[in-house]
C-alpha positions as CSV (number, residue, x, y, z in Angstrom):
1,X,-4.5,-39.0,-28.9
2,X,-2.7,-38.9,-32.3
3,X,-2.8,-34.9,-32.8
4,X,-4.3,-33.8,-36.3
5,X,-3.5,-30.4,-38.3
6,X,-4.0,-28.6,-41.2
7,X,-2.5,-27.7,-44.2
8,X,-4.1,-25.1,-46.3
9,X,-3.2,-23.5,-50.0
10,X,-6.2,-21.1,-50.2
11,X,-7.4,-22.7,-53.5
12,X,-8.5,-20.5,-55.7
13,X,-11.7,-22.3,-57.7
14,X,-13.1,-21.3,-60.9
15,X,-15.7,-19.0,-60.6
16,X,-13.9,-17.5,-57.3
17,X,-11.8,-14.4,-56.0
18,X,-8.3,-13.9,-54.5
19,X,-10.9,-12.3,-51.7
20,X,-12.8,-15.3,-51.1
21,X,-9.8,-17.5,-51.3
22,X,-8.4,-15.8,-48.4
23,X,-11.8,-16.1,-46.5
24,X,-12.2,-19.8,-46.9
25,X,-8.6,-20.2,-45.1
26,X,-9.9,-17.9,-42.4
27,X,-13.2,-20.1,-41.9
28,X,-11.5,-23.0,-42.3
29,X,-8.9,-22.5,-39.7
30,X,-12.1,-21.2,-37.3
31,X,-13.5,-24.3,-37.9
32,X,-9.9,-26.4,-37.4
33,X,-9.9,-24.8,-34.1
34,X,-13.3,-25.7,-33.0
35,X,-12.8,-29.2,-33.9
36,X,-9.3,-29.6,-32.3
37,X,-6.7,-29.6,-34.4
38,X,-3.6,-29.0,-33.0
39,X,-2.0,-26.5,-35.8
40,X,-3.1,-25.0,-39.1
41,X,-0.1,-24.6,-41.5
42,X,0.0,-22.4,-45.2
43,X,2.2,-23.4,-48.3
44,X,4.3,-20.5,-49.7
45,X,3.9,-21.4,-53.8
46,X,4.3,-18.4,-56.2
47,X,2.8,-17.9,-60.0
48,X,0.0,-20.6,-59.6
49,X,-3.4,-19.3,-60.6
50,X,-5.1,-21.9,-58.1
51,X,-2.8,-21.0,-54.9
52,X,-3.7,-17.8,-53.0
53,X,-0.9,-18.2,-50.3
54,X,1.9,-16.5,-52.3
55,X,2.1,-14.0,-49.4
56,X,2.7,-16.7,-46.4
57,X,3.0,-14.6,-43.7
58,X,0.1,-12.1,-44.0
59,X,-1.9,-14.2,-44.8
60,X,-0.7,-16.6,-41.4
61,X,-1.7,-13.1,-40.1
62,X,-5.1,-12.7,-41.6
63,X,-5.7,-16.4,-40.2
64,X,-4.0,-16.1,-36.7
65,X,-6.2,-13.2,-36.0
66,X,-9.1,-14.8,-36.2
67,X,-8.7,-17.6,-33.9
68,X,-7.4,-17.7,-30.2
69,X,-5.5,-20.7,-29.8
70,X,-4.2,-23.1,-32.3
71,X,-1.0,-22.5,-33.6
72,X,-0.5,-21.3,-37.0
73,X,2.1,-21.2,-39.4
74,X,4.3,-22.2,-42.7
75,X,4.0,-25.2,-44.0
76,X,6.0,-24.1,-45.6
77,X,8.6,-21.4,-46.0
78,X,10.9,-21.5,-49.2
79,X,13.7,-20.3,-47.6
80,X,16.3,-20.4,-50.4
81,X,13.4,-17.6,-52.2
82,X,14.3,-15.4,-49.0
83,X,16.8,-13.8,-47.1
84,X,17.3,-15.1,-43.8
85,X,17.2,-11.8,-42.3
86,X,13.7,-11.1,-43.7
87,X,12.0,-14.0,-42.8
88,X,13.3,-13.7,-38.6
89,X,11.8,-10.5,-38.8
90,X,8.6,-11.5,-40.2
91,X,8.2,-14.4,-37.8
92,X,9.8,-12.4,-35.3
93,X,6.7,-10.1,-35.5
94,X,4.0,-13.0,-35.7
95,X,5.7,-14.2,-32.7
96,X,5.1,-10.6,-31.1
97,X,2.0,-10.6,-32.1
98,X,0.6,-14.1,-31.2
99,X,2.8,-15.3,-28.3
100,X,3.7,-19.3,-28.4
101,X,0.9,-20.0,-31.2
102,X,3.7,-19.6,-34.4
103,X,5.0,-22.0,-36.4
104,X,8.2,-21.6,-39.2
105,X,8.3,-24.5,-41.3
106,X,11.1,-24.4,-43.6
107,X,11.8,-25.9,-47.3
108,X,13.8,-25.5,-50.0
109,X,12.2,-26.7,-53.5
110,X,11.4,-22.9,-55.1
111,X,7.2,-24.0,-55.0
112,X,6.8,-22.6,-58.3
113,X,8.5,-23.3,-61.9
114,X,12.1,-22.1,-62.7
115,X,11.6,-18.7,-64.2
116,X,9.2,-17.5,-61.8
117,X,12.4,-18.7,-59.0
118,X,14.5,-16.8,-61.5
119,X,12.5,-13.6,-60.4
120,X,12.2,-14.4,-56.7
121,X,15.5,-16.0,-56.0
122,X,17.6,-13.9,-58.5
123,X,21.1,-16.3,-57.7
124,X,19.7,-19.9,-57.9
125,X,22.5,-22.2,-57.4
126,X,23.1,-19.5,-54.6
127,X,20.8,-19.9,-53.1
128,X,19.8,-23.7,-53.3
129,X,23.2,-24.3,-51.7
130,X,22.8,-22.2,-48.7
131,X,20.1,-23.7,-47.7
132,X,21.9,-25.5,-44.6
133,X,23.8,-22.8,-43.7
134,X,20.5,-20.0,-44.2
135,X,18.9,-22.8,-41.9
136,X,21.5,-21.9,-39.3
137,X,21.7,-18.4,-39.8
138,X,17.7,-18.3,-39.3
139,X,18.2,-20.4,-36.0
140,X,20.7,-17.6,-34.9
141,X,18.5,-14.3,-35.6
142,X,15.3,-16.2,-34.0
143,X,17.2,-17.0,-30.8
144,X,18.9,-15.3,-28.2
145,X,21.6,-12.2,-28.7
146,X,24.9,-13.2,-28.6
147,X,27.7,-10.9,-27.5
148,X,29.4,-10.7,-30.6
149,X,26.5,-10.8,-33.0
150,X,27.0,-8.3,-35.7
151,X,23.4,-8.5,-37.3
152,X,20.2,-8.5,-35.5
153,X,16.6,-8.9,-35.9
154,X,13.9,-6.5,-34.4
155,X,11.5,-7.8,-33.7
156,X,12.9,-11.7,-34.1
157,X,15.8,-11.9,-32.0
158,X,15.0,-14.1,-28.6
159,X,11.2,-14.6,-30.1
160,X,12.5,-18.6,-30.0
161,X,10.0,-19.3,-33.2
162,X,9.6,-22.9,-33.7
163,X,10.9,-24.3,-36.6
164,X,10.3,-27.4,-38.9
165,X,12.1,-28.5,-41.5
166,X,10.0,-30.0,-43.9
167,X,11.0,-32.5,-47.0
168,X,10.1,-35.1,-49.8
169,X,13.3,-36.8,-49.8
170,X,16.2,-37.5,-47.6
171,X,18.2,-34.3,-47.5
172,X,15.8,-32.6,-45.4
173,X,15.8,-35.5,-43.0
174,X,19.5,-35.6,-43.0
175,X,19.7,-32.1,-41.7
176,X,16.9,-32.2,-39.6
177,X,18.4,-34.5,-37.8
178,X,21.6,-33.1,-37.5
179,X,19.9,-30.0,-36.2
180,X,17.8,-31.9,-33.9
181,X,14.7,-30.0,-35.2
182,X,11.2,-31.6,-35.8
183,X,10.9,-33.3,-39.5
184,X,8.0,-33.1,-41.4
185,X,7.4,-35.3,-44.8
186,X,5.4,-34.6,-47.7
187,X,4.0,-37.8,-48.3
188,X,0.5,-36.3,-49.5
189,X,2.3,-35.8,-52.5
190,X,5.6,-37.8,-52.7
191,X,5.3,-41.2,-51.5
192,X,8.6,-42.5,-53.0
193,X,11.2,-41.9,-50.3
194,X,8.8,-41.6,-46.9
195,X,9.9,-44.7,-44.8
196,X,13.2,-44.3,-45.5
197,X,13.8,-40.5,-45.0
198,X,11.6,-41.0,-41.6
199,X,14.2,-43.6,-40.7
200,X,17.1,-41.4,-41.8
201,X,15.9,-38.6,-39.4
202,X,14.7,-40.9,-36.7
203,X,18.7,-42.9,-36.9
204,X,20.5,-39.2,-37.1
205,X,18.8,-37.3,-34.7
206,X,20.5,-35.3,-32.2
207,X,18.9,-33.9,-29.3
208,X,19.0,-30.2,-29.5
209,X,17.9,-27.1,-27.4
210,X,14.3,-27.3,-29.2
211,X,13.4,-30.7,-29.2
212,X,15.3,-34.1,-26.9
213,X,13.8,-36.6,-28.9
214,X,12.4,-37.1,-33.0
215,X,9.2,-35.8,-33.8
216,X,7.7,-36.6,-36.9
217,X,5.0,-35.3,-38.9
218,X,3.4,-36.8,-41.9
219,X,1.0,-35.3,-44.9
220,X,-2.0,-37.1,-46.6
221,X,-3.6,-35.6,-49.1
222,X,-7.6,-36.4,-47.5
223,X,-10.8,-36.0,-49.1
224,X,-13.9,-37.2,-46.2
225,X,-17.4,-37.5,-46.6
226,X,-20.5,-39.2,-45.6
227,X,-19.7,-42.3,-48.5
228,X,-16.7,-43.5,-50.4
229,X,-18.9,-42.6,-53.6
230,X,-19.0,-38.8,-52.6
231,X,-15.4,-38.7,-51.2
232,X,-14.2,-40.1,-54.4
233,X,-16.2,-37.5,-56.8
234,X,-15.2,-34.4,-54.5
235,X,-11.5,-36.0,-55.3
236,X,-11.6,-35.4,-58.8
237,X,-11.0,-31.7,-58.5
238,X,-6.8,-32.7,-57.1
239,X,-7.1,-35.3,-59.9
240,X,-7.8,-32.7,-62.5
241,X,-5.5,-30.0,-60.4
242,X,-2.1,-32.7,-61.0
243,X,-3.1,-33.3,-64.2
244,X,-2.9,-29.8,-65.3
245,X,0.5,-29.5,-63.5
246,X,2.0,-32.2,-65.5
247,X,1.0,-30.9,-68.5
248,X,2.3,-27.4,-67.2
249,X,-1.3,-26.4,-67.6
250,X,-1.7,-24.6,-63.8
251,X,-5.1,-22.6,-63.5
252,X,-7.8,-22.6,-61.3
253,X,-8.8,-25.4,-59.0
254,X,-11.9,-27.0,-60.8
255,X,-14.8,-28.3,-59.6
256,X,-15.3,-32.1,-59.7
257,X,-16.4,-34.7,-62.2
258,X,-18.4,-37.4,-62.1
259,X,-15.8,-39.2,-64.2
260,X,-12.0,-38.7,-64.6
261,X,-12.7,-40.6,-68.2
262,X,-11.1,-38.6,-71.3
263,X,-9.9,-36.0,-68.8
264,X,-6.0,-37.9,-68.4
265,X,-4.5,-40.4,-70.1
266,X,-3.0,-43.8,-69.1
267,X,0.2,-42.3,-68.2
268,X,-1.2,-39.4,-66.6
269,X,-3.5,-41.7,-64.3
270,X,-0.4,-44.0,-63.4
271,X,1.3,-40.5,-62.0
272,X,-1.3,-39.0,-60.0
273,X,-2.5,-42.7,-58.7
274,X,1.0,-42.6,-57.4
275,X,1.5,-39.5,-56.2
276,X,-1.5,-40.0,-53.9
277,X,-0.6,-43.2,-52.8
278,X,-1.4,-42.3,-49.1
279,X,-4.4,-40.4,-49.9
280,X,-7.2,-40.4,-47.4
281,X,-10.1,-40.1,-49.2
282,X,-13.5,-42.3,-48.5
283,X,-16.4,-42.2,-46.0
284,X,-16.3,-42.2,-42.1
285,X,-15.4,-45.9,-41.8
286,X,-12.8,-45.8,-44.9
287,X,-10.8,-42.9,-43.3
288,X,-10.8,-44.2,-40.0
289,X,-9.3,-47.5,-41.9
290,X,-6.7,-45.4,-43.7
291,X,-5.4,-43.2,-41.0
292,X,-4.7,-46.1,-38.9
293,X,-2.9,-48.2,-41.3
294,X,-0.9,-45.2,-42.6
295,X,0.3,-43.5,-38.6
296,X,1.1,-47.6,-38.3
297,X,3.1,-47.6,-41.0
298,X,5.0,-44.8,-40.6
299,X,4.8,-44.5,-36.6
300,X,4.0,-40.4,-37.0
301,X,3.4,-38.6,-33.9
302,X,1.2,-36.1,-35.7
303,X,-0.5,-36.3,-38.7
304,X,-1.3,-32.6,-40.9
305,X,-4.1,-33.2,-43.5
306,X,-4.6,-31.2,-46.9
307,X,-8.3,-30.9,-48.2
308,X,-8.6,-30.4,-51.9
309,X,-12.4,-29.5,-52.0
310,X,-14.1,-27.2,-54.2
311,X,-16.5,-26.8,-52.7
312,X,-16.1,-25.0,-49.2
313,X,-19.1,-26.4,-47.2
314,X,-17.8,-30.0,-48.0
315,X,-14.4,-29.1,-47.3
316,X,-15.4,-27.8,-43.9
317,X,-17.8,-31.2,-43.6
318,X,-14.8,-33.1,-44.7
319,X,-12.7,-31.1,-41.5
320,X,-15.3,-32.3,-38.9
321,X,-15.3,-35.9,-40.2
322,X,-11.2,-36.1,-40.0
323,X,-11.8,-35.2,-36.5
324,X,-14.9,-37.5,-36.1
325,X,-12.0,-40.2,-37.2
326,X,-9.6,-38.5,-34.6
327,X,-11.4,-39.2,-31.5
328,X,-12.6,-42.3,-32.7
329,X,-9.4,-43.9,-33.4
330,X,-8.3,-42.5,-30.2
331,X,-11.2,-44.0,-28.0
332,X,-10.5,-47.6,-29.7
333,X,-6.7,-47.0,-28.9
């Protein structure tokens, strides 16, 4: 069976709380658990009004410790915002603390605009051109001691974390399968490049101490409910949430609409339309049609599933339903 996961920004909706943000990701990942999804992942994204997940790793924490055995983790990492060192230690800990249920996913776009980078990052280019080498150096202080190692984490060192590298375009499968490490795309939001950076990594790969073969996991951005009609108004709230961010407009995540008209203009429909090209959104039977053609298309063994829903009882409807479509798909198989 095709395995399913999560991936969670702890929205922040109008008319909601940091607080209660942060206890929606809790429930929902409760709730992934019970309905058998295989890993529950958190975006690191900084200075967005709507994203409560700044924080990745406490709040990985604050989710891990309220479930008992699907794996949790980044989904991802900026690593370029961080120093190696800091991050081993972190996941070096998680690791301590939750034995084999971690995950490090790793990227390397800022996930925010420039100026707040500026204040994370501090050196930009720096650090944007590391990012290969910081990849490395992270592999290093997560795995064993070597003899002449100079710098070591505690905790981190020999905690074996698994890492992902994760990627909208092909550099990220390039090095992913240089490293031999599992590749995860962001096709839930950019579509452009997916078959081709999933060949890339599939063509490159070299089998490595983590992983003898490719493993590739795919995003959809995936709105379910009990009709296409519902499915499609919950799915105004991302419509409304990309508009604002082309127009530089972040703030919270709104509540839906019965009608996108007057709310973006042509242009503005033509960029989110595409953006969600692989989107999942529709009742039982239109879900079920769209995760099969999309894992044919792109041959994923895993696919991880972002749920834009204001409102948190639908999102968690929308969770069972995705895993309704799960065994479903898998009993026709």
């Amino acid at each position: 069976m095709l395995p399913f996961s999560v991936l969670d920004l702890s929205p922040i909706t109008e008319g909601g709380s940091v607080a209660q943000s942060l206890e929606n990701s809790r429930r929902l990942a409760i709730a992934a658990e019970e309905n058998g999804y295989r890993r529950f992942w958190l975006a690191e994204h900084h200075g967005m009004k709507g994203i409560a997940s700044a924080a990745t790793s406490i709040v990985i924490s604050h989710v891990v410790s309220a479930t008992q055995s699907i794996r949790v983790g980044s989904g991802g990492i900026m690593l370029p915002n961080h120093s190696p060192l800091v991050i081993a230690e972190q996941f070096g800990t998680l690791a301590a603390l939750y034995p084999g249920r971690i995950d490090l996913g790793l990227g390397r776009a800022p996930g925010t605009d420039m100026r707040t980078a500026q204040a994370l990052r501090r050196n930009m280019e720096a650090s944007s051109n590391n990012f290969p080498n910081d990849v490395v150096e992270l592999q290093a202080l997560l795995g064993p001691v070597s003899e002449d190692q100079k710098i070591i984490a505690v905790p981190g060192a020999d905690s074996n974390v698994l890492i992902w590298l994760l990627g909208s375009s092909h550099f990220s499968a390039h090095l992913a399968g240089m490293l031999g490490l599992p590749f995860a795309f962001a096709s839930h939001f950019a579509p452009d490049m997916l078959l081709s950076a999933l060949e890339i990594y599939r063509e490159r790969f070299t089998p490595s101490p983590q992983l003898d073969k490719p493993q590739v996991m795919v995003g959809v951005m995936g709105v379910a409910a009990d009709t296409d009609e519902e499915a499609n108004y919950l799915f105004t709230s991302m419509q409304q949430s990309f508009v604002a961010l082309r127009r530089n407009a972040r703030g919270r995540f709104p509540p839906p609409v019965r009608s996108m008209e007057g709310l973006w203009t042509p242009d503005e429909k033509i960029f989110v339309d595409h953006a969600m090209s692989y989107g999942v959104v529709g009742g039982p039977e239109t879900i079920r049609r769209k995760i099969a053609s999309f894992v044919d298309l792109t041959r994923a063994d895993e696919l991880i599933v972002s749920m834009p829903i204001f409102d948190m009882e639908k999102r968690l409807h929308s969770l069972k339903l995705f895993a309704q479509a799960q065994a479903d798909l898998a009993r026709a198989a």
